[in-house]
C-alpha positions as CSV (number, residue, x, y, z in Angstrom):
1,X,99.4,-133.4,53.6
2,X,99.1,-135.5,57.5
3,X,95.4,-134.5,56.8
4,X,95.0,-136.6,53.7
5,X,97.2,-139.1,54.6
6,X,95.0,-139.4,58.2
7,X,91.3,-139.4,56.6
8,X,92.5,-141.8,53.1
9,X,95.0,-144.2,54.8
10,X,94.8,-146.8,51.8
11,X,95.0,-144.3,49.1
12,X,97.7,-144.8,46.3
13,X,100.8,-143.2,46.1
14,X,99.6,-141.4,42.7
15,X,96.6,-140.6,44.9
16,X,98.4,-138.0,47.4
17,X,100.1,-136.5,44.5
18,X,97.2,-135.8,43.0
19,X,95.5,-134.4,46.3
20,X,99.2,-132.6,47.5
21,X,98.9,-131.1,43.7
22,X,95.1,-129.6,44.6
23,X,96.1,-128.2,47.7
24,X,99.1,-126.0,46.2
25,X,96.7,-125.3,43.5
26,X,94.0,-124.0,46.3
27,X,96.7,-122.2,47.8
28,X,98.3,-120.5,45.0
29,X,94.6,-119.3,43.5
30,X,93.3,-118.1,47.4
31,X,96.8,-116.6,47.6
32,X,96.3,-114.7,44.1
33,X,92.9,-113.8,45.0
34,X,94.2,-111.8,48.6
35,X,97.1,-110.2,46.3
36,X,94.5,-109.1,43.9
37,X,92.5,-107.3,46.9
38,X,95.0,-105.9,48.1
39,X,96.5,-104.3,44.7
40,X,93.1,-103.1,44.1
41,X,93.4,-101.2,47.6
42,X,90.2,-103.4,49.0
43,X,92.0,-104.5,52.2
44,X,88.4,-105.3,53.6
45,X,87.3,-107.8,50.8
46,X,90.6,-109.5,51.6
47,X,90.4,-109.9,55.4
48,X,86.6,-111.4,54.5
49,X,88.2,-114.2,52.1
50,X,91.1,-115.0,54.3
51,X,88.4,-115.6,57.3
52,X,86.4,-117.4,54.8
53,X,89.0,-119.6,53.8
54,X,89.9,-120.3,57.7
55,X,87.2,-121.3,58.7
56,X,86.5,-123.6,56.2
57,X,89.8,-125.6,57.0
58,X,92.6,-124.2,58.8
59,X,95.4,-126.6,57.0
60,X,94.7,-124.2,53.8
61,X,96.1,-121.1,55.2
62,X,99.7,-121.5,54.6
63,X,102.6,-118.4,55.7
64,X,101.9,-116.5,52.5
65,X,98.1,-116.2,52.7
66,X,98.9,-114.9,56.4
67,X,101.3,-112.4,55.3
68,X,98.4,-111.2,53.0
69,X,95.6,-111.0,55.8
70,X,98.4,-108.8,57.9
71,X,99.2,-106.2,54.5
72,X,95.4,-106.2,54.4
73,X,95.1,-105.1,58.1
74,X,98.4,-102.7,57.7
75,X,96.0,-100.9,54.8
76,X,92.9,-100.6,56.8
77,X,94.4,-99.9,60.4
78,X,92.0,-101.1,63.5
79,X,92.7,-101.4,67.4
80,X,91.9,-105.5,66.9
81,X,92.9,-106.5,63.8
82,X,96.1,-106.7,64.2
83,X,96.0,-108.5,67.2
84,X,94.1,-110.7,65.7
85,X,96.3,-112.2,63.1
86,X,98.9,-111.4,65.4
87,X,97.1,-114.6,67.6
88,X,96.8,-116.7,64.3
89,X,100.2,-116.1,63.9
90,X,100.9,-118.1,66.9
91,X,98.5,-120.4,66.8
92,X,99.7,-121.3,63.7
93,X,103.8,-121.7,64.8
94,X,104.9,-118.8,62.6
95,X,106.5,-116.8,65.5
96,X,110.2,-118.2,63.4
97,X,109.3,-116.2,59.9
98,X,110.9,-113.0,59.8
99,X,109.0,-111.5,57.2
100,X,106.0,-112.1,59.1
101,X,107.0,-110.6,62.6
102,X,108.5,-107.5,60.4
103,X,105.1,-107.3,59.1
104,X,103.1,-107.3,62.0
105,X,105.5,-104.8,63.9
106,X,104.7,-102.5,60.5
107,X,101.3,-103.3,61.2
108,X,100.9,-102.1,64.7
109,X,102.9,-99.4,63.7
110,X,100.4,-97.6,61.3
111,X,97.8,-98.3,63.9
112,X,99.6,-96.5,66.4
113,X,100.3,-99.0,68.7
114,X,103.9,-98.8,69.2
115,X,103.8,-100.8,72.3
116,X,103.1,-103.8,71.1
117,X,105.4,-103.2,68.1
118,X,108.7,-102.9,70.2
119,X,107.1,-106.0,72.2
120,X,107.0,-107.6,68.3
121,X,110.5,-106.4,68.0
122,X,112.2,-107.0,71.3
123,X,110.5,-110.8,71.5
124,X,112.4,-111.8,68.1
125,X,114.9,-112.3,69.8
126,X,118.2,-113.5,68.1
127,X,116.5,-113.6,64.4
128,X,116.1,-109.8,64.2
129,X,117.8,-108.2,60.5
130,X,118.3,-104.9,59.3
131,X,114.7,-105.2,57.7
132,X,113.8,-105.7,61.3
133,X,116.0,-102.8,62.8
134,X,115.0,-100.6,60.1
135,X,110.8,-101.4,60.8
136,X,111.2,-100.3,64.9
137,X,113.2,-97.4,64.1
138,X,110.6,-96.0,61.3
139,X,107.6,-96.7,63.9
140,X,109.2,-94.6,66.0
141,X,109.8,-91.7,63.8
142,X,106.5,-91.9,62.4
143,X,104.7,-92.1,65.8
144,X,106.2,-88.7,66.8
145,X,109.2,-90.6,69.1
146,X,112.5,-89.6,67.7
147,X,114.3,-89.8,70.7
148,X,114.0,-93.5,71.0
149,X,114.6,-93.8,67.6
150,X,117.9,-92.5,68.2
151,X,118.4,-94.4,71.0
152,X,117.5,-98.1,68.9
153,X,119.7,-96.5,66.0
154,X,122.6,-96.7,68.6
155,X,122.1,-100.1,69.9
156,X,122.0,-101.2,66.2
157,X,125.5,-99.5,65.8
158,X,126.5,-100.9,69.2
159,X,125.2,-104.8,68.0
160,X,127.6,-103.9,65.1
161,X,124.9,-104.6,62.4
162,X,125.8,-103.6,59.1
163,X,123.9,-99.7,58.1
164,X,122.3,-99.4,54.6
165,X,120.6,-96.7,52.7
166,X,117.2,-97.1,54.0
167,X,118.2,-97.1,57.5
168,X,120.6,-93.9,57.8
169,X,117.4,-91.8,55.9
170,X,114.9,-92.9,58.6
171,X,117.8,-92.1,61.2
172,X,118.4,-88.6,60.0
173,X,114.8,-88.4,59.8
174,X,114.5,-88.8,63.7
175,X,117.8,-86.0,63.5
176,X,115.6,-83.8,61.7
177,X,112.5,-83.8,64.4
178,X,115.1,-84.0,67.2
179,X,117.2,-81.2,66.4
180,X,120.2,-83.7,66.7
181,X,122.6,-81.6,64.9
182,X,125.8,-83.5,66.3
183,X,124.3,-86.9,65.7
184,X,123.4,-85.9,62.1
185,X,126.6,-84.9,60.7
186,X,128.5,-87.9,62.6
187,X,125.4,-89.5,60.1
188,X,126.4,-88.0,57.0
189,X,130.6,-88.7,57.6
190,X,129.6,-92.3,58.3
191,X,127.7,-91.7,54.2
192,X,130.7,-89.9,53.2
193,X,132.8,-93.0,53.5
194,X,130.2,-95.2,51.9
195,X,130.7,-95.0,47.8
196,X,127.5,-96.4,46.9
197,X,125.5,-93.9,49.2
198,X,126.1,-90.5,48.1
199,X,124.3,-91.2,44.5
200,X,120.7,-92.2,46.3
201,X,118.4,-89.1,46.2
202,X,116.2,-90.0,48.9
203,X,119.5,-90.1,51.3
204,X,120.6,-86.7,49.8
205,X,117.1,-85.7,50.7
206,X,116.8,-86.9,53.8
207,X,120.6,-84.8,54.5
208,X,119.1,-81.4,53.4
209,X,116.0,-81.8,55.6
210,X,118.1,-82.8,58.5
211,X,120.4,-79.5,58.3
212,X,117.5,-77.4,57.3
213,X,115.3,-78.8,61.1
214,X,118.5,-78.2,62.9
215,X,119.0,-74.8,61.4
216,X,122.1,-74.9,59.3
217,X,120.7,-73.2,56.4
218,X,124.0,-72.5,55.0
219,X,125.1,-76.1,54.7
220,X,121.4,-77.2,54.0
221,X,121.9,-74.9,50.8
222,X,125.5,-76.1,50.3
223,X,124.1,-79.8,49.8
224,X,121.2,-78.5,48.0
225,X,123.6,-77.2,45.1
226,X,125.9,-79.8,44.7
227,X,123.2,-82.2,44.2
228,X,122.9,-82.2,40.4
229,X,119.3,-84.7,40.0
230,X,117.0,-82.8,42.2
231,X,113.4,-84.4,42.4
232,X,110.5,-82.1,44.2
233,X,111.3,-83.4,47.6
234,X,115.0,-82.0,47.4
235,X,113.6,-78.3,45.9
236,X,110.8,-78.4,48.4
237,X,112.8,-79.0,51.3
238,X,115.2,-75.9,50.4
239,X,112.2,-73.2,49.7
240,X,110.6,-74.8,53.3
241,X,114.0,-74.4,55.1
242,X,114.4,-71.1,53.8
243,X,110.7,-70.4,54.5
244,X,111.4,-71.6,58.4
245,X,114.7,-69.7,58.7
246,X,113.0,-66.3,58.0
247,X,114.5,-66.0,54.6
248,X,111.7,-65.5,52.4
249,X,113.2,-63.9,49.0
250,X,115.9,-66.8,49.1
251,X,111.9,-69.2,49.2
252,X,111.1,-67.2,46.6
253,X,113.5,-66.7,44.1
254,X,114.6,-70.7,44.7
255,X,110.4,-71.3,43.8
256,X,110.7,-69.2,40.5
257,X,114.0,-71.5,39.6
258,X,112.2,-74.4,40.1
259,X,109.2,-73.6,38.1
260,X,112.2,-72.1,35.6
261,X,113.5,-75.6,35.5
262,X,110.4,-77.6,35.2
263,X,109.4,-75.9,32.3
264,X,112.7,-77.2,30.6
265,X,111.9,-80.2,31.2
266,X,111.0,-82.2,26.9
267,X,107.6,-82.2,26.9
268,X,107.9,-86.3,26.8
269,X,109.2,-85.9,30.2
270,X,106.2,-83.9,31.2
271,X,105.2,-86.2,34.3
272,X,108.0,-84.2,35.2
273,X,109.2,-84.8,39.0
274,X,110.4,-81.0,39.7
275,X,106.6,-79.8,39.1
276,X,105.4,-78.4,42.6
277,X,103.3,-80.2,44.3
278,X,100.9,-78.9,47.4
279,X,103.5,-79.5,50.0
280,X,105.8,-77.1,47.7
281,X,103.0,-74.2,48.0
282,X,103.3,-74.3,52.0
283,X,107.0,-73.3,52.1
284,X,106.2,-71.1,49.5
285,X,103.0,-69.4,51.7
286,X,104.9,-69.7,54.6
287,X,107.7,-67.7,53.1
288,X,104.9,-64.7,52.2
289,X,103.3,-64.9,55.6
290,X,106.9,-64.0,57.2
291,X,107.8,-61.6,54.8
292,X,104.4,-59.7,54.9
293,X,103.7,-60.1,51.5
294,X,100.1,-60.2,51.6
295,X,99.4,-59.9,47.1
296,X,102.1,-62.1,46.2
297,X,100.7,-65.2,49.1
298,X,96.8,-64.3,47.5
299,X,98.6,-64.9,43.9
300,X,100.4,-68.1,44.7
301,X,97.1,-69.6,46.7
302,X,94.9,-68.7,43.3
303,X,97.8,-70.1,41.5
304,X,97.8,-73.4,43.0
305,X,94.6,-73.8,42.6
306,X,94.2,-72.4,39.2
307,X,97.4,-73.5,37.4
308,X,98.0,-76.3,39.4
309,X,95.0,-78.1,39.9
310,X,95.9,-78.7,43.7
311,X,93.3,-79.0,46.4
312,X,94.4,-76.5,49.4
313,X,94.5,-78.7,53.2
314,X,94.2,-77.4,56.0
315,X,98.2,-76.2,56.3
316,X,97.2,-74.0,53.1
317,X,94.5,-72.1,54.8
318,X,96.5,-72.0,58.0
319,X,99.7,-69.9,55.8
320,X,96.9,-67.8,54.2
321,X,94.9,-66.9,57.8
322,X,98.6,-66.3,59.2
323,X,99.9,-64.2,56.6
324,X,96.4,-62.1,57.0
325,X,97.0,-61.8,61.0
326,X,100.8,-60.9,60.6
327,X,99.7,-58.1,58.3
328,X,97.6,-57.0,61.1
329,X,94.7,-57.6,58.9
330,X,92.3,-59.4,61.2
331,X,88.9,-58.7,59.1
332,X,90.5,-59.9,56.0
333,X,91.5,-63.1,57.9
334,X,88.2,-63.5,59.8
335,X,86.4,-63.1,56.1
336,X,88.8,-66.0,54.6
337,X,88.0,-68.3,57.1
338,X,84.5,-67.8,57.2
339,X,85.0,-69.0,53.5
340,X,86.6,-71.8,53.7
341,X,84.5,-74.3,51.7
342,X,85.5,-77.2,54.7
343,X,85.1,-76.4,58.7
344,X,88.0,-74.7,59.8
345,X,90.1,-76.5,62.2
346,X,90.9,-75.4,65.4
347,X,94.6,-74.5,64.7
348,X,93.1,-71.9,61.5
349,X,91.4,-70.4,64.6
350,X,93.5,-70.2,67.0
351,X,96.0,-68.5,64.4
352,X,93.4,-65.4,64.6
353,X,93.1,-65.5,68.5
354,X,96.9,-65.0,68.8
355,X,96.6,-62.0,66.4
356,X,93.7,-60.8,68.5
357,X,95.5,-61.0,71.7
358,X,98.8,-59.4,70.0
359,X,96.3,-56.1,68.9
360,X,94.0,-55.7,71.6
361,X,90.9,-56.7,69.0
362,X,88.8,-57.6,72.3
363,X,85.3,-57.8,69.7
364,X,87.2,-60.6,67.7
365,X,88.7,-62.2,70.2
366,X,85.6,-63.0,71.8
367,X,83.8,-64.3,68.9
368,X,86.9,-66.7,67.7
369,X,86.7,-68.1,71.2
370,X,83.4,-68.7,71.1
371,X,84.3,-71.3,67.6
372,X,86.6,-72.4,69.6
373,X,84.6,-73.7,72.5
374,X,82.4,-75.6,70.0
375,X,85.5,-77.6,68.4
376,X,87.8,-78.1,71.6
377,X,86.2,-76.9,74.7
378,X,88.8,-78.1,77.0
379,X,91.4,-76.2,75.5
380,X,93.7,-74.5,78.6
381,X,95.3,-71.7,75.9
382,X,92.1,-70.4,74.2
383,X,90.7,-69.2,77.9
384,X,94.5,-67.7,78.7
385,X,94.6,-65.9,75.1
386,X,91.6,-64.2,75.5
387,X,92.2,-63.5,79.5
388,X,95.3,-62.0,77.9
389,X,93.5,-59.4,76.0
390,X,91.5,-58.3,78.1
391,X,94.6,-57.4,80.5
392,X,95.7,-55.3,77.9
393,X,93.0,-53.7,77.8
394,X,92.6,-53.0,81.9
395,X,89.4,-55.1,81.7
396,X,90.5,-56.9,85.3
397,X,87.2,-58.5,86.1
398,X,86.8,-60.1,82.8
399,X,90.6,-61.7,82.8
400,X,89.7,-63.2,85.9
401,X,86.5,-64.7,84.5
402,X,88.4,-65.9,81.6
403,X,90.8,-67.1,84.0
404,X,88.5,-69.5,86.1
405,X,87.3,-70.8,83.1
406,X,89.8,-72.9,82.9
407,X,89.6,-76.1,84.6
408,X,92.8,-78.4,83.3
409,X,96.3,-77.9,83.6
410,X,98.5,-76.8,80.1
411,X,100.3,-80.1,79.1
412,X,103.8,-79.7,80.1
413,X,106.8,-78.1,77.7
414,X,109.7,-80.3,76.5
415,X,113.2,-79.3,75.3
416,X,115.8,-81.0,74.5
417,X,119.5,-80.8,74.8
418,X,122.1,-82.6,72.6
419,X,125.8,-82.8,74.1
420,X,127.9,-84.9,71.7
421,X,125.5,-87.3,70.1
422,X,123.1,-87.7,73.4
423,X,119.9,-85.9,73.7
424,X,119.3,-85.0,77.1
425,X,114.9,-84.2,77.8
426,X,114.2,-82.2,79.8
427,X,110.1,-81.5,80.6
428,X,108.7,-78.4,82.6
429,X,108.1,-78.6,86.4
430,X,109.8,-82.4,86.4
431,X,112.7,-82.4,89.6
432,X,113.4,-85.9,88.7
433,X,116.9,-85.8,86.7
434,X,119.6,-87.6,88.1
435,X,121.8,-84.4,87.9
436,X,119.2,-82.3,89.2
437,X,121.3,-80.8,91.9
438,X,124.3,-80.2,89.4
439,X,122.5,-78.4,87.0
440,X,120.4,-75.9,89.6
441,X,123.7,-75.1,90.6
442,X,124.9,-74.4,87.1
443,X,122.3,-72.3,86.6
444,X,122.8,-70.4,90.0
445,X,125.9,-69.4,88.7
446,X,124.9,-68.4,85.1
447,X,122.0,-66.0,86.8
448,X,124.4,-64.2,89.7
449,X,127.5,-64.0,86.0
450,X,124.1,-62.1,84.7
451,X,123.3,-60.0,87.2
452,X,127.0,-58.9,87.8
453,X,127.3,-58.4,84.2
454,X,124.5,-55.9,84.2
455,X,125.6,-54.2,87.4
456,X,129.0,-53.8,85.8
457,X,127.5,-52.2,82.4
458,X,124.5,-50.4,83.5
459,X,122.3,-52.0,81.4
């Protein structure tokens, strides 16, 4: 509008009307044309007309058609992109609209860049909402950082901001990969004494994979029955937890009643959500490879493929290869691989190294190392695995040659501690914790009450 005013000084009244009326026109038609790009998953085409439009005259891009250009870079994640905008957001003096900094934060988010999205997050300032909250707290789950999630999902608590649906399932998400038992089920009273919570099946979801990651089958399976509309996730999550606890036959027979129940289903209902989808076949693989049953993994594989019309991924392979090597049948599960219509990854691999190592299969080894080498030479457990079968085997010289092969350190090992609802880290070889001293001494004691127990029993 100060645009047309500035360039047609002694136009009418009527005049700017008209001229205001084209420009919301222009911006509601450029508008509809980014929203059509990015409905029709062509995120690219989008970022090229917003840029187009730009640089024809910056006064047309208005808050909405930015929000567009950032969706469009959130779909096709770059290192620069979302910088980018992120600079035309400033330029522009749109630092005050929420949605767009929630955006953005998403944005950096799927690219990985959780830096810049807590420096998104923690720059808002005194305008951050739950939509806000929620956003950090997902980019940290999904960038493999639940412990800070867990930290940010106490602050919220502590800033006395109010907790919805969406935000308690990404927090017992970060549970779930923590281990945070303690801080889960203080979670799921806080739901309990929410009415409007305990009837969303995503939460419910969420619940059963928590106590399922934190190893409390029982109450995992206690949740699982009382929850009367059960979509694939919730039957899923129960045949994987199962599958991780080492109970196979409960995987099992809880697979055959979901099939069972699917097949109730009226056939107008036949986009039925109970029908097993891939990530359903990996507890169920899983489930075989830890049982031993080598036939009954081969049918459900041919199954999924056959019945199912499911593509296997890699995970698929990986149950398969492991249920071969825990079966001690190494040939078999050099033979599957080798037919695996894609390149095997490393991890399908290294699967058949451990089993080498565990039976002394020096031949095999050798060879899987060698695949290994081409795919991730700098590897520090590939070199070890092998030096470790040919200790088994008294072959000295050769473990040493293995040995030297390796020229990097293994990354170090993490564990982590919860007392009460805090997660204590703790990371191999680091001296740095500010009860160091405390603990050494704890566990001074702990290893002499050992060692007199042992003297005392004569065990």
């Amino acid at each position: 509008m100060r645009f047309l005013l500035r360039h047609s000084p002694l136009k009418s009244l009527s005049a700017v009307h008209k001229s205001d009326h084209f420009l919301l026109n222009y911006h509601s038609k450029s508008n509809e044309t980014l929203r059509c790009f990015l409905r029709s998953n062509k995120p690219i085409k989008a970022l090229l007309h917003f840029r187009h439009r730009f640089r024809q005259n910056p006064s047309f891009v208005d808050s909405f058609s930015v929000l567009f250009a950032i969706k469009a870079s959130t779909q096709k994640p770059s290192p620069f992109s979302g910088k980018q905008v992120h600079t035309l957001v400033i330029k522009l003096g749109f630092e005050s609209v929420i949605q767009i900094l929630t955006s953005l934060l998403q944005c950096y988010s799927v690219a990985g860049n959780i830096a810049d999205a807590r420096q998104v997050f923690d720059e808002t300032h005194d305008k951050k909402n739950a939509v806000m909250w929620t956003a950090i707290i997902a980019a940290y789950v999904e960038n493999g950082k639940p412990g800070e999630a867990i930290e940010l999902f106490r602050r919220m608590e502590a800033e006395k901001i109010e907790l919805d649906v969406v935000i308690v399932t990404v927090a017992l998400s970060a549970c779930a990969d923590l281990g945070a038992l303690e801080m889960g089920k203080r979670i799921h009273s806080y739901v309990q004494g929410k009415s409007g919570f305990a009837m969303d099946l995503s939460l419910r979801n969420a619940l059963i994979d928590m106590y399922v990651k934190c190893g409390d089958i029982e109450k995992a399976r206690k949740f699982f029955n009382g929850t009367k509309r059960k979509d694939v996730t919730t039957w899923t999550s129960m045949i994987i937890g199962h599958a991780l606890n080492g109970q196979a036959e409960e995987a099992l027979e809880l697979f055959s009643k979901m099939k069972a129940a699917d097949q109730r289903m009226p056939k107008i209902c036949k986009n039925s959500t109970i029908l097993p989808n891939d990530v359903t076949f990996i507890g169920v693989l899983m489930a075989c490879s830890h049982a031993g049953l080598v036939e009954e993994g081969k049918q459900h594989f041919r199954s999924m493929v056959e019945e199912y019309n499911l593509k296997p991924r890699d995970a698929h392979f990986g149950c398969m290869v492991d249920t071969f090597c825990r079966a001690g049948l190494l040939k078999d599960a050099y033979e599957f691989i080798m037919n695996i219509p894609t390149k095997p990854n490393a991890v399908i691999w290294r699967t058949l190294l451990g089993a080498c190592s565990v039976y002394g299969n020096i031949e095999l080894g050798e060879e899987v190392q060698r695949k290994l080498v081409e795919l991730d030479h700098d590897h520090v457990g590939d070199c070890i695995a092998l030096s470790n079968i040919y200790a088994s085997k008294g072959m000295w010289e050769k473990k040493t040659e293995a040995r030297d092969r390796v020229t990097k350190r293994r990354v170090p090992g993490k564990s982590w501690i919860e007392f009460g609802t805090i997660m204590n880290e703790f990371v191999s070889g680091d001296d740095d914790h500010p009860k160091m001293g405390e603990i050494c001494e704890i566990l001074k004691c702990l290893a002499l009450s050992t060692k007199s127990y042992d003297c005392s029993t004569g065990s």
